[in-house]
DONUTI-721210 format. One record per atom (N, C-alpha, C, O, CB): atom name; x, y, z. Coordinates in steps of 0.02 Angstrom, whole numbers, plus 50000, padded with zeros to 5 digits. Glycine has a CB too. Layout:
<sites>
SITE  atom      u      v      w
SITE    CA      X      Y      Z
...
</sites>
This chain:
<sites>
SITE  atom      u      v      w
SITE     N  54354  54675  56146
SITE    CA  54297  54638  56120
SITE     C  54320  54577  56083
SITE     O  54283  54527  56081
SITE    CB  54255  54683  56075
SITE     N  54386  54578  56048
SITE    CA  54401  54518  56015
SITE     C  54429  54483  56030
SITE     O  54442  54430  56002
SITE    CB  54419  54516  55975
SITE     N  54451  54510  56101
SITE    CA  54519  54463  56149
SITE     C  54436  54419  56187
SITE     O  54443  54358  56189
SITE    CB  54598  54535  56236
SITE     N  54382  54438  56207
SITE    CA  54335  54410  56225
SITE     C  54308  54372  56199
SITE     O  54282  54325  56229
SITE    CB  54307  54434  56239
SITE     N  54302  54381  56117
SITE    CA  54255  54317  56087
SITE     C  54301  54254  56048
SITE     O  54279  54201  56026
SITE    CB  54196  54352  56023
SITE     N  54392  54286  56046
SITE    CA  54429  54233  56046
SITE     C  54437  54170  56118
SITE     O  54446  54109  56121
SITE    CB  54489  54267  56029
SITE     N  54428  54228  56168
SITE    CA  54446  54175  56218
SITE     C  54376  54131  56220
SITE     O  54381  54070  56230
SITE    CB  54470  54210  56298
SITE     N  54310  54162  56210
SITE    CA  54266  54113  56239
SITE     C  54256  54067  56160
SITE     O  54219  54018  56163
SITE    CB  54187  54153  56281
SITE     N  54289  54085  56088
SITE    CA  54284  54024  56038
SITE     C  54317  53974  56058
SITE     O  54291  53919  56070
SITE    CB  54308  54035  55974
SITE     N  54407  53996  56066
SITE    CA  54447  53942  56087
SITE     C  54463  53892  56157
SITE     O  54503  53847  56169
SITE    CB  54493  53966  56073
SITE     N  54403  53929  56199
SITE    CA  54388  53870  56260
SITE     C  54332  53835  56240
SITE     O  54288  53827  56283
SITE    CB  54373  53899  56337
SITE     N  54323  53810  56177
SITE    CA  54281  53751  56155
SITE     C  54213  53757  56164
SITE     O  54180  53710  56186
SITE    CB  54299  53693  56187
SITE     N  54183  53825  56145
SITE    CA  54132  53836  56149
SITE     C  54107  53857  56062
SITE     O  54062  53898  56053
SITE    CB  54129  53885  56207
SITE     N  54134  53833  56019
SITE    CA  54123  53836  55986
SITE     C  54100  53759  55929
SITE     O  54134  53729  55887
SITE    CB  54162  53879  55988
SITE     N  54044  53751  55948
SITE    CA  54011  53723  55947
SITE     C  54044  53664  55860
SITE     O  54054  53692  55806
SITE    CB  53947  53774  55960
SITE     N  54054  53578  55870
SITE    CA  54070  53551  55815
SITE     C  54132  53589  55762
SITE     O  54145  53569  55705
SITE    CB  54006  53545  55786
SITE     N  54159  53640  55791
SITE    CA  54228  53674  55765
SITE     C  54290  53658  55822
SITE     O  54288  53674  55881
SITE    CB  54216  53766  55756
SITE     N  54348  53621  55785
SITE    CA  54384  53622  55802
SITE     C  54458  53673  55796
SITE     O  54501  53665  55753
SITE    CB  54374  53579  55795
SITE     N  54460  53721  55846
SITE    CA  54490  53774  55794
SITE     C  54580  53795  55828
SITE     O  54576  53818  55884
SITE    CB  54425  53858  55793
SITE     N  54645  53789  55803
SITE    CA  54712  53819  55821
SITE     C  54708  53874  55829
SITE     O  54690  53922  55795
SITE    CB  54760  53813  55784
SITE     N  54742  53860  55920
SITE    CA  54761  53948  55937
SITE     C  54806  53987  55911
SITE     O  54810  54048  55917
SITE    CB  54782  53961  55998
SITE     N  54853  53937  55871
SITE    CA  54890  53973  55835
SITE     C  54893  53985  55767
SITE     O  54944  53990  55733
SITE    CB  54933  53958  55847
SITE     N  54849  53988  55754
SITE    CA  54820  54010  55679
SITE     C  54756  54027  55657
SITE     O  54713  54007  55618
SITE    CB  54829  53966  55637
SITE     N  54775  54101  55724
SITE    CA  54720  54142  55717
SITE     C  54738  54210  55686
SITE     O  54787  54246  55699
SITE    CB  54689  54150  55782
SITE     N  54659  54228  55617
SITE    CA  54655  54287  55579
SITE     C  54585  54288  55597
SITE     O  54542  54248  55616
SITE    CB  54677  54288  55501
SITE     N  54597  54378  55576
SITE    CA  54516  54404  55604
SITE     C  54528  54440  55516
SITE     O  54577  54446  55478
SITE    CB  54501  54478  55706
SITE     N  54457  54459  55511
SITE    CA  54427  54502  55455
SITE     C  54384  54550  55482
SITE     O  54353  54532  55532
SITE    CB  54388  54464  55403
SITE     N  54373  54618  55458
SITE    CA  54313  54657  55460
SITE     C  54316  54711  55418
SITE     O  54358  54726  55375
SITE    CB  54296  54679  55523
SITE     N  54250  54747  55442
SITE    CA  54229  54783  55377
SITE     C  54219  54841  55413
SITE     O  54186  54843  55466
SITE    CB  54164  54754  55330
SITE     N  54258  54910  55374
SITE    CA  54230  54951  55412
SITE     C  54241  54984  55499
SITE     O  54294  55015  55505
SITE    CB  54181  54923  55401
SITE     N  54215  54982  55537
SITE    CA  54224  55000  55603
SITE     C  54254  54931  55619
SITE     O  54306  54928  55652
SITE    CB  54157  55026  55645
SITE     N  54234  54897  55606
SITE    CA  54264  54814  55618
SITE     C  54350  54788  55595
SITE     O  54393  54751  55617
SITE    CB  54210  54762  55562
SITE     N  54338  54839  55535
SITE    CA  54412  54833  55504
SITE     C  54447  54871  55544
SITE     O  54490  54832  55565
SITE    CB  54424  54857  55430
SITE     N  54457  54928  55571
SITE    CA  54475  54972  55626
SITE     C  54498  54915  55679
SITE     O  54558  54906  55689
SITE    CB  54409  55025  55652
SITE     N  54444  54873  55716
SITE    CA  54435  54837  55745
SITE     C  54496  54776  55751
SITE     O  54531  54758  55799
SITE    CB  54379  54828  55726
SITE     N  54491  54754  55687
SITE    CA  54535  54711  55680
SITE     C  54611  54726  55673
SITE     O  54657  54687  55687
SITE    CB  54514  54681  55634
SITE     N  54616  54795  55648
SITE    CA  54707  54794  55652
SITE     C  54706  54827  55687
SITE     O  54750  54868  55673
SITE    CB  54762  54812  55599
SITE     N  54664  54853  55766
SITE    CA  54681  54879  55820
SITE     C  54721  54814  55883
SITE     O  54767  54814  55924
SITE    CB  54609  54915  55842
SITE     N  54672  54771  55855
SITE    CA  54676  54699  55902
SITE     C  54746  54669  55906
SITE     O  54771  54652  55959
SITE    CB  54628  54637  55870
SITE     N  54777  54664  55844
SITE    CA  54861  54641  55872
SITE     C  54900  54668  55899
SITE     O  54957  54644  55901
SITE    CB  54903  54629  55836
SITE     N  54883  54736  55938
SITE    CA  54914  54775  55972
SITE     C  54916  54751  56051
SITE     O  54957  54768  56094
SITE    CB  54887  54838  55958
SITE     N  54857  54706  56057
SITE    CA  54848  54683  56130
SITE     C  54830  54607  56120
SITE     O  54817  54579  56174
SITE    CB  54785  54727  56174
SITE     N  54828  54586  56091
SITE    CA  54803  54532  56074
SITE     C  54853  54483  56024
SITE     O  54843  54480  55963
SITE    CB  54740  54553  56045
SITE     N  54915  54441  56063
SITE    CA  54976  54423  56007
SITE     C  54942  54338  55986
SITE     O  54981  54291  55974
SITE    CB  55082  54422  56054
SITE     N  54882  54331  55985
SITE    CA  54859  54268  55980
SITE     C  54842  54290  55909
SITE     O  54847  54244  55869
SITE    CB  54802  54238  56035
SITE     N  54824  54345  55884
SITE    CA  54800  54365  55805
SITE     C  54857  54354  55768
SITE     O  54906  54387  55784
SITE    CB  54776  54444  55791
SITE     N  54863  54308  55714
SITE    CA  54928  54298  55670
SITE     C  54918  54305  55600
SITE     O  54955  54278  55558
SITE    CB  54959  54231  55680
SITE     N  54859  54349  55584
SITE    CA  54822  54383  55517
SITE     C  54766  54413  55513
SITE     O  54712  54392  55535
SITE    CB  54809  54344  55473
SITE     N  54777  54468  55482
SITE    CA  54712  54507  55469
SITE     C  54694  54520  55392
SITE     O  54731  54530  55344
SITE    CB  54717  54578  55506
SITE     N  54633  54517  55397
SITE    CA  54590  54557  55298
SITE     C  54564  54614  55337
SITE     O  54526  54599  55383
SITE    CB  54494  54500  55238
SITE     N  54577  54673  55330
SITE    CA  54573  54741  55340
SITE     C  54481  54763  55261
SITE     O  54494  54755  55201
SITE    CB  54686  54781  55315
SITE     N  54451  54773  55269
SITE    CA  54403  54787  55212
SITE     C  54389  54865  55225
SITE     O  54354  54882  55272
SITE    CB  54330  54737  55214
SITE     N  54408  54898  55194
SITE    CA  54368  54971  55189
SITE     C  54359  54977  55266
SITE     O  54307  54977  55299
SITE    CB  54285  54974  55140
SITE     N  54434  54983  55288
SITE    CA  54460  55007  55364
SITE     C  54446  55086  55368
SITE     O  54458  55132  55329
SITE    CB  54551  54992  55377
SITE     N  54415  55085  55438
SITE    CA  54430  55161  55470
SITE     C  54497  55159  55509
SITE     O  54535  55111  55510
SITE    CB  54367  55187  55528
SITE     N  54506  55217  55538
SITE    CA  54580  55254  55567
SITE     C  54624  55289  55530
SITE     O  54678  55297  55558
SITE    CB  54627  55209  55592
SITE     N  54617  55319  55459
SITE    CA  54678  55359  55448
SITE     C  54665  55421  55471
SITE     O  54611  55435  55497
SITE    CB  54701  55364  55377
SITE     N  54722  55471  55464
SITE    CA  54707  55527  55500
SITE     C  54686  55583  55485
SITE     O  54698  55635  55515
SITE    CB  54743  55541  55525
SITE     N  54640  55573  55417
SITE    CA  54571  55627  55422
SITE     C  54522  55583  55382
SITE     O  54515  55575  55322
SITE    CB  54580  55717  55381
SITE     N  54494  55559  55431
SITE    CA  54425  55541  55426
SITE     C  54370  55579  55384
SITE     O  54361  55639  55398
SITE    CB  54404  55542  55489
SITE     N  54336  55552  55337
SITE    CA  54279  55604  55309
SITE     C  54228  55610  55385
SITE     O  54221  55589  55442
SITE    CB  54227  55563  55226
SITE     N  54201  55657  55330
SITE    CA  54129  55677  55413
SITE     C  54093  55628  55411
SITE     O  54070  55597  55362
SITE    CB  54060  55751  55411
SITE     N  54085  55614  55490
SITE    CA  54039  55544  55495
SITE     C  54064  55508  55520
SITE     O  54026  55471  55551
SITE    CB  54019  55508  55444
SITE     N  54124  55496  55526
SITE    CA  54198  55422  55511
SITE     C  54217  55447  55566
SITE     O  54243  55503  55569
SITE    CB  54273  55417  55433
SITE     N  54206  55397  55633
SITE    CA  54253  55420  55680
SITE     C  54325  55430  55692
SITE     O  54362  55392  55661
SITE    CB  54243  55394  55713
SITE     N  54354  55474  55731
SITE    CA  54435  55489  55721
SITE     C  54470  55435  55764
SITE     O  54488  55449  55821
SITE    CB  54462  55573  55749
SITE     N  54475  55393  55747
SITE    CA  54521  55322  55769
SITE     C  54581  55312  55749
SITE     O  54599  55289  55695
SITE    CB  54495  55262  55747
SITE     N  54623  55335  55806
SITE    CA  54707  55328  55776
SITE     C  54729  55250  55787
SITE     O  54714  55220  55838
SITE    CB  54770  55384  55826
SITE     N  54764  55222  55735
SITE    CA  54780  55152  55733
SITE     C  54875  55187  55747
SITE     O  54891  55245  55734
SITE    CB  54748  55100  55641
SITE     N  54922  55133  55774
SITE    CA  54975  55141  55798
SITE     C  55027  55069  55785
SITE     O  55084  55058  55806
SITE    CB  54958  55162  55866
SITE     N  54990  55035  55748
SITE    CA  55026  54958  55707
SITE     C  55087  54942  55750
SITE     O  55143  54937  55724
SITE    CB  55059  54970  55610
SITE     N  55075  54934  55835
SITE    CA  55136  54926  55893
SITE     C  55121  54876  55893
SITE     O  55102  54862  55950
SITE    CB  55144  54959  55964
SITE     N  55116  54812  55843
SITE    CA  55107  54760  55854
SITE     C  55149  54709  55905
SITE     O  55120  54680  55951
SITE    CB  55103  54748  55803
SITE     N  55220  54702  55891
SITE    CA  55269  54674  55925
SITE     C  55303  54639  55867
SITE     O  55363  54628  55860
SITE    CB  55246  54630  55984
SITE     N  55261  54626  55835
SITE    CA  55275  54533  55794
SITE     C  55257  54573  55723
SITE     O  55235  54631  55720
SITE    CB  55197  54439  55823
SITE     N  55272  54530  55665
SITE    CA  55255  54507  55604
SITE     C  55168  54484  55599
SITE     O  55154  54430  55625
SITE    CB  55308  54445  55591
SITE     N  55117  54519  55571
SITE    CA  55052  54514  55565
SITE     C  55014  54511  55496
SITE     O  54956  54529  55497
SITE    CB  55031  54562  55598
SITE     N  55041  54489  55434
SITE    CA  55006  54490  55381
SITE     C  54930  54512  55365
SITE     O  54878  54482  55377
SITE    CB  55013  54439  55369
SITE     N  54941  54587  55326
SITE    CA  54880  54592  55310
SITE     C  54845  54597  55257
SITE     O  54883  54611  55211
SITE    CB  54866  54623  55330
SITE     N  54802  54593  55243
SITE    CA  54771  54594  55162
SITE     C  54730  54663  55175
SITE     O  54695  54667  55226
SITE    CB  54710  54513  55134
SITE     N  54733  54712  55136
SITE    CA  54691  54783  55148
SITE     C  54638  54790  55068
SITE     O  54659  54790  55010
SITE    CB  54763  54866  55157
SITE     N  54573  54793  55090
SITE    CA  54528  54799  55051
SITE     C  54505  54843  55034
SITE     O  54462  54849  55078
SITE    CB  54498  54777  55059
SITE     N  54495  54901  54986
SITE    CA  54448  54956  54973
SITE     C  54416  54946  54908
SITE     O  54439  54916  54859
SITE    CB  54482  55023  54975
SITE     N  54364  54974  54914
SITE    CA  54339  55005  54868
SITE     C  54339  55080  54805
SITE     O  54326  55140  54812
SITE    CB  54306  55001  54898
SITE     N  54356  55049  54760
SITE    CA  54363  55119  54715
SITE     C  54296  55166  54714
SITE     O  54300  55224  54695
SITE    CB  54379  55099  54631
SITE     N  54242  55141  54734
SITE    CA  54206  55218  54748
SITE     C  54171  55227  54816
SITE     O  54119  55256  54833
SITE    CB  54143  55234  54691
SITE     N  54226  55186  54857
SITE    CA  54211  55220  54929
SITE     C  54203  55290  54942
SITE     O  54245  55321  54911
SITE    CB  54262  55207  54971
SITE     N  54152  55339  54985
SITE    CA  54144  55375  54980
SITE     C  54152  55402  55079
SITE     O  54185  55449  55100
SITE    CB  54093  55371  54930
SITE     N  54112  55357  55117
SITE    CA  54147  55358  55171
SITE     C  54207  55336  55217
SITE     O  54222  55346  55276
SITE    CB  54119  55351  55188
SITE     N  54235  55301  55165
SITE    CA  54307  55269  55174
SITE     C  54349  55270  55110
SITE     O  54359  55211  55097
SITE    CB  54302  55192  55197
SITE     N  54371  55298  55076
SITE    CA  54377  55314  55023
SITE     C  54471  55271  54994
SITE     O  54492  55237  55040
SITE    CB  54362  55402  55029
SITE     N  54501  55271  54955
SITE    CA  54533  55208  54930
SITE     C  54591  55251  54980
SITE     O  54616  55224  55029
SITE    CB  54543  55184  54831
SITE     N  54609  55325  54954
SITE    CA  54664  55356  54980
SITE     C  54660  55362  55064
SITE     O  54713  55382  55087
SITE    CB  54669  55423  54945
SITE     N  54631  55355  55092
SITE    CA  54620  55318  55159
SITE     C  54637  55277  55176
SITE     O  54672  55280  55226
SITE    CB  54580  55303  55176
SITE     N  54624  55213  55147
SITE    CA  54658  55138  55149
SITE     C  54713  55129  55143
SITE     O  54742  55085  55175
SITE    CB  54641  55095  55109
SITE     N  54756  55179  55086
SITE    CA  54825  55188  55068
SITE     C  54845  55230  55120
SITE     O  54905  55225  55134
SITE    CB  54841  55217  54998
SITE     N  54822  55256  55142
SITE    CA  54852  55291  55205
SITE     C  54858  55240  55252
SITE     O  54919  55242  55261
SITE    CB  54808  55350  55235
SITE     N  54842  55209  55277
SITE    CA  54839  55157  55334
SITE     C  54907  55098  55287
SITE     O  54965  55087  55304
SITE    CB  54733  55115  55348
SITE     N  54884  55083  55253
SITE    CA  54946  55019  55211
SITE     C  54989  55066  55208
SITE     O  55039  55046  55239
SITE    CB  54933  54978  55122
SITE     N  54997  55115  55188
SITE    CA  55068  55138  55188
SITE     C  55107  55136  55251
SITE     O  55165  55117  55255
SITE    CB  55071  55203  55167
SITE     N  55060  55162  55310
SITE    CA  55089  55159  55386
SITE     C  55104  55110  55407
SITE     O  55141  55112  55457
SITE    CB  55054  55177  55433
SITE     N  55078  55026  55372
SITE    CA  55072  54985  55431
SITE     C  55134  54939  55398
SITE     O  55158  54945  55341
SITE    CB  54987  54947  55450
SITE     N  55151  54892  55446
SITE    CA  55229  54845  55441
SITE     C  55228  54802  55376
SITE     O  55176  54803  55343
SITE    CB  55241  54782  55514
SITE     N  55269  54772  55359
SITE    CA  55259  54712  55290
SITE     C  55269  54646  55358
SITE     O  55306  54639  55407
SITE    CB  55348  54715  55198
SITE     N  55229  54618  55334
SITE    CA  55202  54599  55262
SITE     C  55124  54627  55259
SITE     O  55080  54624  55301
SITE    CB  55205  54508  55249
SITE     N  55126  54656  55188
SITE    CA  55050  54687  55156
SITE     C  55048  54674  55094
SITE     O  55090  54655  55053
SITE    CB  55037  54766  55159
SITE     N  54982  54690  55089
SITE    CA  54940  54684  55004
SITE     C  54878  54746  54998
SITE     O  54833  54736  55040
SITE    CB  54888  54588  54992
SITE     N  54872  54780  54974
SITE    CA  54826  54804  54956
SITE     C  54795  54809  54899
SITE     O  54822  54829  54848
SITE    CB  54832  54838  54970
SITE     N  54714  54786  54905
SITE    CA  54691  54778  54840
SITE     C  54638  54831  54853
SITE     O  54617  54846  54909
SITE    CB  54668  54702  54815
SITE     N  54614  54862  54785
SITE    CA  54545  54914  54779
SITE     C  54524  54872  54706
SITE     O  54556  54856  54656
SITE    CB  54564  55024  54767
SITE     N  54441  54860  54733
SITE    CA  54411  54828  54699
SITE     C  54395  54882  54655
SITE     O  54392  54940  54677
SITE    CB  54366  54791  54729
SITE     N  54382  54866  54580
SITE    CA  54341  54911  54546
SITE     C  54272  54927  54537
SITE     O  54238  54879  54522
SITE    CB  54353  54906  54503
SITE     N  54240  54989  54544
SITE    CA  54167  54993  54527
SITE     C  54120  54958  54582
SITE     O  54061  54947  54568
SITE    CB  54155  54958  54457
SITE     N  54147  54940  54644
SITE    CA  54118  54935  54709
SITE     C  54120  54995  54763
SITE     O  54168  55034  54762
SITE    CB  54149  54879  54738
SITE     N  54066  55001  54812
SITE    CA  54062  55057  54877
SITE     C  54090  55009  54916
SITE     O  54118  54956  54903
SITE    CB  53983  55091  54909
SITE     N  54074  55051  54991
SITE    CA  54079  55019  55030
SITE     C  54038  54983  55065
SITE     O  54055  54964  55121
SITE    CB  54102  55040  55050
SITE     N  53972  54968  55038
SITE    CA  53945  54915  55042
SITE     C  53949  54831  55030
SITE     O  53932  54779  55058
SITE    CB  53915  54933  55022
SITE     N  53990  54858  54959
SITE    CA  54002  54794  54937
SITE     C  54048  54735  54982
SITE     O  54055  54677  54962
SITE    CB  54032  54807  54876
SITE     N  54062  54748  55012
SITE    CA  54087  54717  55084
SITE     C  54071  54681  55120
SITE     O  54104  54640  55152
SITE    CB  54093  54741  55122
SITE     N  53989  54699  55119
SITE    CA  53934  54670  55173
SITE     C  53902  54623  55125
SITE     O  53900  54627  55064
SITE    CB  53875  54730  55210
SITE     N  53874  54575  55167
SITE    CA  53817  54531  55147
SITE     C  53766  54561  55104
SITE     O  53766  54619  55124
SITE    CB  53783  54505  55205
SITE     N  53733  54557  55068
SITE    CA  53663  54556  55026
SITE     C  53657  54639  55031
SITE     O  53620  54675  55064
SITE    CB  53585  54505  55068
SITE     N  53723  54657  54970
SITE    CA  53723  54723  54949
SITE     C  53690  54748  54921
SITE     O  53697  54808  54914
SITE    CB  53757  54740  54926
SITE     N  53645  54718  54894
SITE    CA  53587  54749  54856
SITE     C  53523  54792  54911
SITE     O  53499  54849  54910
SITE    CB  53550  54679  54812
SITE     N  53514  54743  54946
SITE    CA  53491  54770  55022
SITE     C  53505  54845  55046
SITE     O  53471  54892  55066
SITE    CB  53528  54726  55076
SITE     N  53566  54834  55036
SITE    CA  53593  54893  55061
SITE     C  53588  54954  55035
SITE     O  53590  55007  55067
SITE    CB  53645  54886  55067
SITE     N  53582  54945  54955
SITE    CA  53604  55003  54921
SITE     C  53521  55028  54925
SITE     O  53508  55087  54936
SITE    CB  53648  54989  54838
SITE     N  53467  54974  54914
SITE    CA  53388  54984  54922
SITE     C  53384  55043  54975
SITE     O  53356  55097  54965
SITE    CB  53345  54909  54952
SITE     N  53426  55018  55048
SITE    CA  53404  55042  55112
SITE     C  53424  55112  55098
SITE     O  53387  55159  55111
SITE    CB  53436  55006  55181
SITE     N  53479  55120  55073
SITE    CA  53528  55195  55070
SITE     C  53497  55249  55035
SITE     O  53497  55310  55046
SITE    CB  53601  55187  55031
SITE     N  53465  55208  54978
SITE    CA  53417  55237  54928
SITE     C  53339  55272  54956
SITE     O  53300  55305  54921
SITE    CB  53402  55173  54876
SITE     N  53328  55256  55027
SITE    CA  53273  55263  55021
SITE     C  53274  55325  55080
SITE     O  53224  55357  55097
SITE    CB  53233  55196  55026
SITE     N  53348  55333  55106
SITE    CA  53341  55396  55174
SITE     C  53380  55455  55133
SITE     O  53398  55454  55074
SITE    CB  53393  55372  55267
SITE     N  53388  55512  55185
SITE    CA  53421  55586  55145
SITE     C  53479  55567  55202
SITE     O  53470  55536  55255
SITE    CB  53367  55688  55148
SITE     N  53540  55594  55175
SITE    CA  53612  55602  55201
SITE     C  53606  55699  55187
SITE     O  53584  55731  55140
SITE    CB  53686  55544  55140
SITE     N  53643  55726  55268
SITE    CA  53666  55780  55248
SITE     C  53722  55781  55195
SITE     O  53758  55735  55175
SITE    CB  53681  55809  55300
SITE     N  53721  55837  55179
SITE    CA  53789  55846  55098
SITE     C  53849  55817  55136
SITE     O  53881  55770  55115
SITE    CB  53818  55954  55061
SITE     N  53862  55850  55193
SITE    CA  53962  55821  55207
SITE     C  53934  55756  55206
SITE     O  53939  55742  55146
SITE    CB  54024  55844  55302
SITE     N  53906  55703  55236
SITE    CA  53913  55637  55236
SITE     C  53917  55600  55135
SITE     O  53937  55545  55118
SITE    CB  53838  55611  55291
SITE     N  53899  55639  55104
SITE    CA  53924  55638  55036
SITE     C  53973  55674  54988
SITE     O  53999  55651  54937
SITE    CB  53882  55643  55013
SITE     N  53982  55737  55015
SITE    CA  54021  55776  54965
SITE     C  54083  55770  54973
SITE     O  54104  55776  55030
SITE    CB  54010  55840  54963
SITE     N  54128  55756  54921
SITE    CA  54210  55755  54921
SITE     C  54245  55817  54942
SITE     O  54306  55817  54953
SITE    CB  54238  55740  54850
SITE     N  54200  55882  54950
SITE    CA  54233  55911  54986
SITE     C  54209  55964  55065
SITE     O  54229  56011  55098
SITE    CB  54261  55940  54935
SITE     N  54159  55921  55062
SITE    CA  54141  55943  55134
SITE     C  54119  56003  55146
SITE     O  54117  56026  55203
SITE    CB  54191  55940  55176
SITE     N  54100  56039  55090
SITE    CA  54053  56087  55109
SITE     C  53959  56089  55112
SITE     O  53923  56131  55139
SITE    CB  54077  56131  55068
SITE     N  53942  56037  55078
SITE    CA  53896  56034  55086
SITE     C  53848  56026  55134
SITE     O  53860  55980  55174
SITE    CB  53896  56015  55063
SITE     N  53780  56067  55145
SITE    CA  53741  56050  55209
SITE     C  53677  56043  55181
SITE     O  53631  56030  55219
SITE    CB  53742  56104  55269
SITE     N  53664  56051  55107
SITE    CA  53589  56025  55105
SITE     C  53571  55951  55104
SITE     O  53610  55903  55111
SITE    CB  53557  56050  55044
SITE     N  53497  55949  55093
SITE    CA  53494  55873  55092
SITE     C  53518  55819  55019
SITE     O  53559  55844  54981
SITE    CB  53415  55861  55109
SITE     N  53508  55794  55013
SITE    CA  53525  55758  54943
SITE     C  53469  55726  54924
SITE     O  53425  55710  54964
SITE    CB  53584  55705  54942
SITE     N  53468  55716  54862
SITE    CA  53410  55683  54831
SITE     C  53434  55623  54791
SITE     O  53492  55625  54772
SITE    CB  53369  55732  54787
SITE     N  53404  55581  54778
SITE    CA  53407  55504  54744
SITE     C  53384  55513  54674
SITE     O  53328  55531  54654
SITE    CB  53354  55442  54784
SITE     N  53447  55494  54636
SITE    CA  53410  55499  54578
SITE     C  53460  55459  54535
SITE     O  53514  55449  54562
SITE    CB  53393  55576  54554
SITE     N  53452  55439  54485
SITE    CA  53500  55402  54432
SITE     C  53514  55344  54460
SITE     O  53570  55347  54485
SITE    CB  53566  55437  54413
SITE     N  53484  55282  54467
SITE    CA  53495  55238  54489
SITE     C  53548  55194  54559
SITE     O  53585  55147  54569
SITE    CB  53499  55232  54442
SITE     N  53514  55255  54593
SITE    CA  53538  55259  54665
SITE     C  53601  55300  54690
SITE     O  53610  55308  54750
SITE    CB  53550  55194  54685
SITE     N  53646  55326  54642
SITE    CA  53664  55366  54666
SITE     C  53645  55439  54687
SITE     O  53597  55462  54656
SITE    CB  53694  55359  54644
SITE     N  53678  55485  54739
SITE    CA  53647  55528  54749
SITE     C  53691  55596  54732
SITE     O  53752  55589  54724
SITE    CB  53622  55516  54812
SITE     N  53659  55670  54724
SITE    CA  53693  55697  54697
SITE     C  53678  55778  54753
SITE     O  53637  55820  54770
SITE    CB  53677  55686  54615
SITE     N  53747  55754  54759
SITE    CA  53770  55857  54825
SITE     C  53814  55872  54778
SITE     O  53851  55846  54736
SITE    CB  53826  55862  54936
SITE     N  53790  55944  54810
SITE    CA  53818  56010  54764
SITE     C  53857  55982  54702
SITE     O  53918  55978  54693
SITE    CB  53875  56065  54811
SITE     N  53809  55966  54666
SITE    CA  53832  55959  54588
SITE     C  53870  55918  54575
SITE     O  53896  55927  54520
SITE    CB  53860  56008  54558
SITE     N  53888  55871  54606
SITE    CA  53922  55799  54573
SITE     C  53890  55739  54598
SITE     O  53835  55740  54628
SITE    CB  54003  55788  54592
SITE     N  53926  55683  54586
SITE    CA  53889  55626  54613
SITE     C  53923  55578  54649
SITE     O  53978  55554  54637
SITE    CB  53858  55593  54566
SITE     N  53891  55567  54688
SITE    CA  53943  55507  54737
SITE     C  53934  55428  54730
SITE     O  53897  55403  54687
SITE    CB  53928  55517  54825
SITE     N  53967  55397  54769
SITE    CA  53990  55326  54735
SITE     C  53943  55294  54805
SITE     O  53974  55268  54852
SITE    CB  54098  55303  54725
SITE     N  53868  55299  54805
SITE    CA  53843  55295  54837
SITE     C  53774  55232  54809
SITE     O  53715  55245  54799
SITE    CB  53841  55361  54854
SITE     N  53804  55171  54805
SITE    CA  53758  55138  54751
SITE     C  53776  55114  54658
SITE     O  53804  55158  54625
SITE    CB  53702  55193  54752
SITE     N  53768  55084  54641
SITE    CA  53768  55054  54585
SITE     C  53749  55118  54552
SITE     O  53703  55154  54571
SITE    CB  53726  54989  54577
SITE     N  53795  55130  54490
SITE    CA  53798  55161  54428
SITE     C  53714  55145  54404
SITE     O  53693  55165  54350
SITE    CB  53866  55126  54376
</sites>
């Protein structure tokens, strides 16, 4: 998918941008972040990635698809790795799982007192939208036993089997 929308940016379809094939970085968020440090594996035109609250380490919370990443890059790929300290479906020790696996040059930063929303555009949006549906318990609980529904309460966070998740602004 990214070897496709590089090739059709950099055959000049990208409209009043003039852009080097050789100084190309991708970013994403999420399934996207997955996305992006899957891509230098086939793709040696990528010469940087921002990794944000990446999927692929190798236990996924429930929900989080099981995506093995394999960093067979060939080359030198600089990445910047982003989490969130109250990621809850991508959680920080996840991210460190992946930076620990992957080649130098790296950085990993965990923002403080952000989800993994905070990532996306017009997070407030988000946390509204999240606030307003039920998640079974595993898609919230840190330890995965939960199966009831959850309820919204305390200013958007939500609370399974007796604790609270990092699901929304404090």
């Amino acid at each position: 998918m990214c070897a496709s929308l590089l090739d059709y940016l950099l055959d000049g379809h990208a409209s009043g941008v003039e852009l080097d094939a050789g100084r190309v970085g991708l970013a994403g968020h999420s399934l996207g972040g997955w996305t992006v440090l899957a891509t230098p594996e086939s793709d040696p035109r990528v010469r940087a990635v921002v990794a944000m609250a990446p999927g692929g380490n190798s236990r996924p919370r429930p929900g989080v698809l099981r995506l093995p990443l394999t960093f067979a890059w060939g080359r030198e790929v600089p990445v910047l790795y982003l989490a969130a300290e109250d990621d809850v479906p991508i959680p920080p020790d996840g991210v460190r799982e992946l930076f620990d696996r992957a080649p130098e040059p790296k950085q990993l930063v965990i923002l403080r007192r952000a989800d993994h929303q905070h990532f996306a555009d017009g997070v407030e949006a988000s946390h509204e939208a999240l606030r307003a549906i039920t998640l079974p318990g595993e898609a919230c609980s840190d330890h995965g036993l939960g199966t009831r529904a959850l309820s919204t309460r305390g200013g958007g966070r939500q609370e399974c089997e007796g604790h609270w998740c990092g699901w929304g602004p404090a």
